[in-house]
N, C-alpha and C positions, 0 to 999 in steps of 0.2 A: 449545196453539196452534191457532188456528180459522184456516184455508187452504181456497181455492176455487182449483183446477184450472181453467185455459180453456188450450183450442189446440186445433188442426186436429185432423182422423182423420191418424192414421199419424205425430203428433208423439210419443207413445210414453207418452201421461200413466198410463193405466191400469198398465202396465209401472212408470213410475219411485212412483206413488202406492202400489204394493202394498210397495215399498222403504221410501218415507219414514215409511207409516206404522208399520214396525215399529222405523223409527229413533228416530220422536219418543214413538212407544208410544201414537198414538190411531188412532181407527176410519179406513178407509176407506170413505165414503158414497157409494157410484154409486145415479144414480135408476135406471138400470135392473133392476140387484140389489134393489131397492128394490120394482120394480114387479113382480120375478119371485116375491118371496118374500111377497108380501102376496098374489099369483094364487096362488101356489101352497097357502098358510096359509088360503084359502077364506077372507080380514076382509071386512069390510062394502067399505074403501080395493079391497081388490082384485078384487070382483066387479064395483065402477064403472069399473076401468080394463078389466078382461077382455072388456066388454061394450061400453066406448069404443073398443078397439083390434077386436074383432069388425065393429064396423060400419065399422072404414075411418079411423074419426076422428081426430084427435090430439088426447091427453090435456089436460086442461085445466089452467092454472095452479091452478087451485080447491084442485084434485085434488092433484095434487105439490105442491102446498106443502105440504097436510095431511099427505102423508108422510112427506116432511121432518123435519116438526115432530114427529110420533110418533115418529120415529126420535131426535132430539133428547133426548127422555124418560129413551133407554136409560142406566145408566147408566156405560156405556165412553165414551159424546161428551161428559160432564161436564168432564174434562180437555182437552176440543178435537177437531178433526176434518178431515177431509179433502173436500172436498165436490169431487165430479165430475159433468158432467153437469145440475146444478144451481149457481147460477140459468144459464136458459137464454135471459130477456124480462127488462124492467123494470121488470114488474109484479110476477117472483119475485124479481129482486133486491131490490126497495123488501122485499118481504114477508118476507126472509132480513134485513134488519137491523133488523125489528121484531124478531126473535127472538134474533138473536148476533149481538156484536162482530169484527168479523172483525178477524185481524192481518194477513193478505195476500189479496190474488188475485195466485196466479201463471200468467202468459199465458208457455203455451211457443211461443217462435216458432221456425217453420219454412216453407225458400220451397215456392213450388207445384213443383218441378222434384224439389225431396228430399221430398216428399209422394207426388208418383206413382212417383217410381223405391220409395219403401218399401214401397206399397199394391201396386203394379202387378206387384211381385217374389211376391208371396204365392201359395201352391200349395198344395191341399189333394186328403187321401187321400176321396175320398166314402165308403168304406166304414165310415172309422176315424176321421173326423174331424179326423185330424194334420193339424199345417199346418207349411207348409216356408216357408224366402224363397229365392229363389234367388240371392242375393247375401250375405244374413246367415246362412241355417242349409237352405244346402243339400241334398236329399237323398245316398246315397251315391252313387245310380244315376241320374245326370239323368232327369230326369222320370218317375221311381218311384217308388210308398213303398217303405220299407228295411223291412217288413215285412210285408207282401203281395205288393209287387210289382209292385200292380198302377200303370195310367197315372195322373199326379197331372191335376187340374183348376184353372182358374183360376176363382173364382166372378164373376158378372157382375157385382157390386159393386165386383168389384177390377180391372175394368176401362178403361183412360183416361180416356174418356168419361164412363163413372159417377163415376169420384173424382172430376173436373173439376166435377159434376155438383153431388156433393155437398158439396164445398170451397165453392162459388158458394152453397148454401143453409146451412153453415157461416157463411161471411163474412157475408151479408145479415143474420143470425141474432145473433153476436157485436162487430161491429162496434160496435153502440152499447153492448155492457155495456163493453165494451175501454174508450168512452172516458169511462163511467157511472164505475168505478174508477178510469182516471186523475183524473178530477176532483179525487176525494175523495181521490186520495195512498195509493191501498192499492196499487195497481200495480204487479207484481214482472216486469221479462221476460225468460227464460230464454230461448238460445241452444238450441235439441232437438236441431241436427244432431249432436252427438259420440255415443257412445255411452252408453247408458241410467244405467249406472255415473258416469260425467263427469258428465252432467246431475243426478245424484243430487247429487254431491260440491258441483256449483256452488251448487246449488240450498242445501244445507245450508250452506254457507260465506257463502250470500246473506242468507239467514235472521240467521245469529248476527247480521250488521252492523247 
């Protein structure tokens, strides 16, 4: 089955995609994981983005689609795949169905009010990296880590203004693959509010119809 992932930050896609893929038994593909392991693999793909994202720039379609496509190659994404993160324009979605048939885009939908209360919940330990929510997976000690001790943080990313910030270059962003897909009837849209498990179950119950 070949699946593309869209929705907000804080709709929980990465969460429910490390699920599905072990339910349908294919890869999950984030371009970011994509771009950390070709930086980190010293390939020819990752010294252009090391050196793209150095200077400040945003990566080029050029560029992730060719990653894409090399990743394509492997072969676990023979039997299908999970694509996150990509496409992101309509210049990589045209370029994603020169390469594979998709059977879905699933668009998780979620409003801006359960967006910021999930983002805006987030609490992190700076020493240790944990991260809490304050309503999903609270510490034991209000505003502690449970193993240090010490005061948790909120990062500025995860704060109102920022998410609003970045919901708004979201939307501007996906809006036209949203209705690039409806077009063409690949279109799936999940429901994100319930919990990650629900969203799983729908999701695969959507699937079979």
């Amino acid at each position: 089955m070949n699946l593309v992932f869209l929705g907000p930050p804080g709709a929980g896609k990465g969460t429910i995609a490390s699920e599905a893929k072990n339910h349908f038994d294919i890869p999950h593909i984030s371009t970011g994981d994509l771009f950390r392991s070709h930086i980190k693999g010293g390939t020819e793909l990752g010294k252009q983005v090391q050196a793209i994202l150095a200077s400040g720039d945003l990566v080029p379609d050029s560029v992730t689609i060719a990653m894409v496509e090399d990743r394509f190659k492997q072969d676990d994404a023979k039997k299908g795949f999970i694509l996150d993160g990509f496409p992101r324009t309509i210049a990589q979605a045209d370029a994603l169905s020169k390469m594979k048939n998709l059977d879905f885009v699933v668009n998780f939908v979620l409003n801006r009010d359960q967006i910021v209360a999930r983002l805006s919940g987030r609490r992190m330990c700076k020493s240790t990296g944990r991260t809490y929510h304050i309503l999903y997976n609270p510490p034991k000690v209000e505003g502690l880590d449970d193993e240090t001790g010490e005061p948790l943080i909120q990062r500025d990313d995860d704060k109102p203004e920022a998410i609003l910030n970045r919901l708004a270059v979201y939307e501007a962003q996906t809006a036209p693959l949203i209705e690039y897909y409806r077009e063409r009837k690949l279109l799936l849209d999940i429901d994100a509010a319930p919990s990650p498990l629900e969203v799983l179950a729908t999701l695969i119950e959507a699937l079979k119809k």
